[in-house]
C-alpha positions, -999 to +999 in steps of 0.1 A: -246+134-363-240+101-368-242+089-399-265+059-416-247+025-420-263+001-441-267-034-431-245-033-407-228-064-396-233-081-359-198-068-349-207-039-362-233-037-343-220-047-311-182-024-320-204+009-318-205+021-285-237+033-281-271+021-296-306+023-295-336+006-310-373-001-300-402-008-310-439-005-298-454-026-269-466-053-289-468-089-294-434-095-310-428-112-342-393-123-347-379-097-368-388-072-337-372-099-316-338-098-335-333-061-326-338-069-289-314-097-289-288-082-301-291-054-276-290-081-255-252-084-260-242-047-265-230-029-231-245+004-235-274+002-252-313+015-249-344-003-260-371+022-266-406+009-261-426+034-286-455+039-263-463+073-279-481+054-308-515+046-309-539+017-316-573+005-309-565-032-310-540-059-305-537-093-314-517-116-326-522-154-347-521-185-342-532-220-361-552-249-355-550-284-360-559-282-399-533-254-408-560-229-409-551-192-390-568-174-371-561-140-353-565-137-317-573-104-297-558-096-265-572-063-263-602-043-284-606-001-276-637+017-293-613+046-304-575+047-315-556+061-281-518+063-274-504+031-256-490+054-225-533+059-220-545+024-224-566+007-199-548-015-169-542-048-177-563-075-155-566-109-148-599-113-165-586-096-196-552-120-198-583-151-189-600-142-221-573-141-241-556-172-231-594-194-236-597-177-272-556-187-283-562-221-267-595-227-280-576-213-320-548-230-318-532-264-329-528-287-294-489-292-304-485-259-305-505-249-271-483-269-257-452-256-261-467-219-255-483-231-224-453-218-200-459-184-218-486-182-202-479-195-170-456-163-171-476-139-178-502-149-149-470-145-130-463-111-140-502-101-137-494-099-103-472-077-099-477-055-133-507-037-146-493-008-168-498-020-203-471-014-219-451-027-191-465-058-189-460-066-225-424-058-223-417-077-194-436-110-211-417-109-242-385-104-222-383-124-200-398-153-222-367-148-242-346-144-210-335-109-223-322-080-198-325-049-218-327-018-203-362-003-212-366+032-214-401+045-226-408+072-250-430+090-224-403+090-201-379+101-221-398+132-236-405+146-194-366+152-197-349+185-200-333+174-224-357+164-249-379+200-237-346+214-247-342+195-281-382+207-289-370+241-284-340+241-308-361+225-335-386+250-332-362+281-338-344+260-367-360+264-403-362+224-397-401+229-411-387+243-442-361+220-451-388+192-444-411+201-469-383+211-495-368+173-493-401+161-496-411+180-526-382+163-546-389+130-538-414+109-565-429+091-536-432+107-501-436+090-470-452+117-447-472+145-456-463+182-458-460+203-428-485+232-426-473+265-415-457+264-383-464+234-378-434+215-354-424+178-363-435+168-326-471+155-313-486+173-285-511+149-265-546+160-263-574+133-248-552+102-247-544+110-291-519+127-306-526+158-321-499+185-342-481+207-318-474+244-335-453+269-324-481+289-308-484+262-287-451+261-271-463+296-249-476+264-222-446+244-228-448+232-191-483+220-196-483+200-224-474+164-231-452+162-259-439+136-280-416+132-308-424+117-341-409+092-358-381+110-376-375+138-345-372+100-323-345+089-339-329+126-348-330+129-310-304+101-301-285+102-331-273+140-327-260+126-296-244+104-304-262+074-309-265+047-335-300+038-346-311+004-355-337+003-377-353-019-400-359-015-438-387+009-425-369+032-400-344+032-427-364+049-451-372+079-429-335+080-415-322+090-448-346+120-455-338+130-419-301+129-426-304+148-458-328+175-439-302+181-411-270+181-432-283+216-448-304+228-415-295+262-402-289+269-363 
């Protein structure tokens, strides 16, 4: 597996020869943007839109004409659901949104957002699928040409079916809780009994998958987790780039599968 550089330099970066990083479908502050644009310049690279993860808003800020900031919702659910399930985006939904961020926000700075919007009334046409849409805003805002690959797609593959399976008959659950238990602070919570490291979709929310449940493999929508996302690429190879968050996790998954039996 390959192993965890920290803060890696550009050509460091751009030297490895393959590397992946993501993030969910979003509205992008800049330290999300930095990732993407410097996948922009590598040749073989994936960006991961993390449309596994769920929310029941987005939003995003903005400020007026006396400095004051406000937060502006593009989108309100009743319940938490997984981005792959949200609603189509429409034309009356991007309306609303751009009336409440004009109405919030500072005329200078309208101005100069103005074509963002002209953009994405653009793309409305032609795009519906949420997390699609947001992608290809931000994107092409930026005039970035990444190639996309969704979580959701990714986990239909053979090869990540395959990658559930070897987990599963690993002692992966046991070495997890055993690096947890020596750490002060801990990130994630214990994993019951049998419980896998993987989500299994169950009415649009993620749910724990178990062993059990892998008797109707072919029916059920699973998805990685945070830690098995990143595990997934880099015992193939991969680099990961993560920020100071992904980081975190990374390094308990490194010391979890240097001692994990086949």
């Amino acid at each position: 597996m390959e192993r965890i550089i920290v803060k890696p330099s550009i050509e460091e970066i751009l030297n490895y020869p393959k590397v992946v990083s993501g993030h969910q479908p979003i509205f992008f502050y800049y330290g999300i943007l930095l990732k993407a644009i410097l996948l922009n310049k590598h040749k073989h690279h994936i960006f991961l839109i993390a449309d596994h993860d769920e929310k029941d808003e987005i939003f995003t800020w903005t400020i007026d004409d006396n400095f004051k900031i406000h937060k502006v919702f593009f989108l309100k659910l009743n319940e938490k659901i997984i981005f792959e399930k949200f609603p189509k985006v429409s034309k009356d939904l991007l309306f609303n949104f751009y009336k409440n961020f004009k109405a919030l926000s500072s005329k200078k700075l309208f101005e100069k957002l103005e074509m963002a919007f002209d953009l994405a009334f653009c793309l409305i046409k032609e795009i519906d699928n949420y997390s699609d849409f947001m992608i290809s805003w931000a994107f092409k805002f930026h005039n970035l040409n990444l190639n996309v690959k969704k979580v959701s797609e990714i986990s239909k593959t053979d090869e990540f079916k395959n990658f559930v399976i070897e987990i599963s008959n690993s002692d992966f659950n046991k070495k997890f809780n055993e690096v947890l238990l020596k750490l002060k602070r801990k990130p994630f919570r214990l994993l019951n009994e049998d419980e896998l490291p993987f989500w299994k979709i169950v009415n649009n929310k993620r749910e724990p998958l178990y062993r059990n449940d892998l008797k109707n493999l072919d029916k059920l929508e699973i998805r990685p987790r945070a830690w098995t996302l990143t595990l997934f690429f880099r015992k193939n190879g991969w680099a990961f780039l993560h920020g100071k968050g992904g980081y975190g996790y990374d390094k308990i998954i490194e010391m979890i599968f240097d001692n994990l039996s086949p």
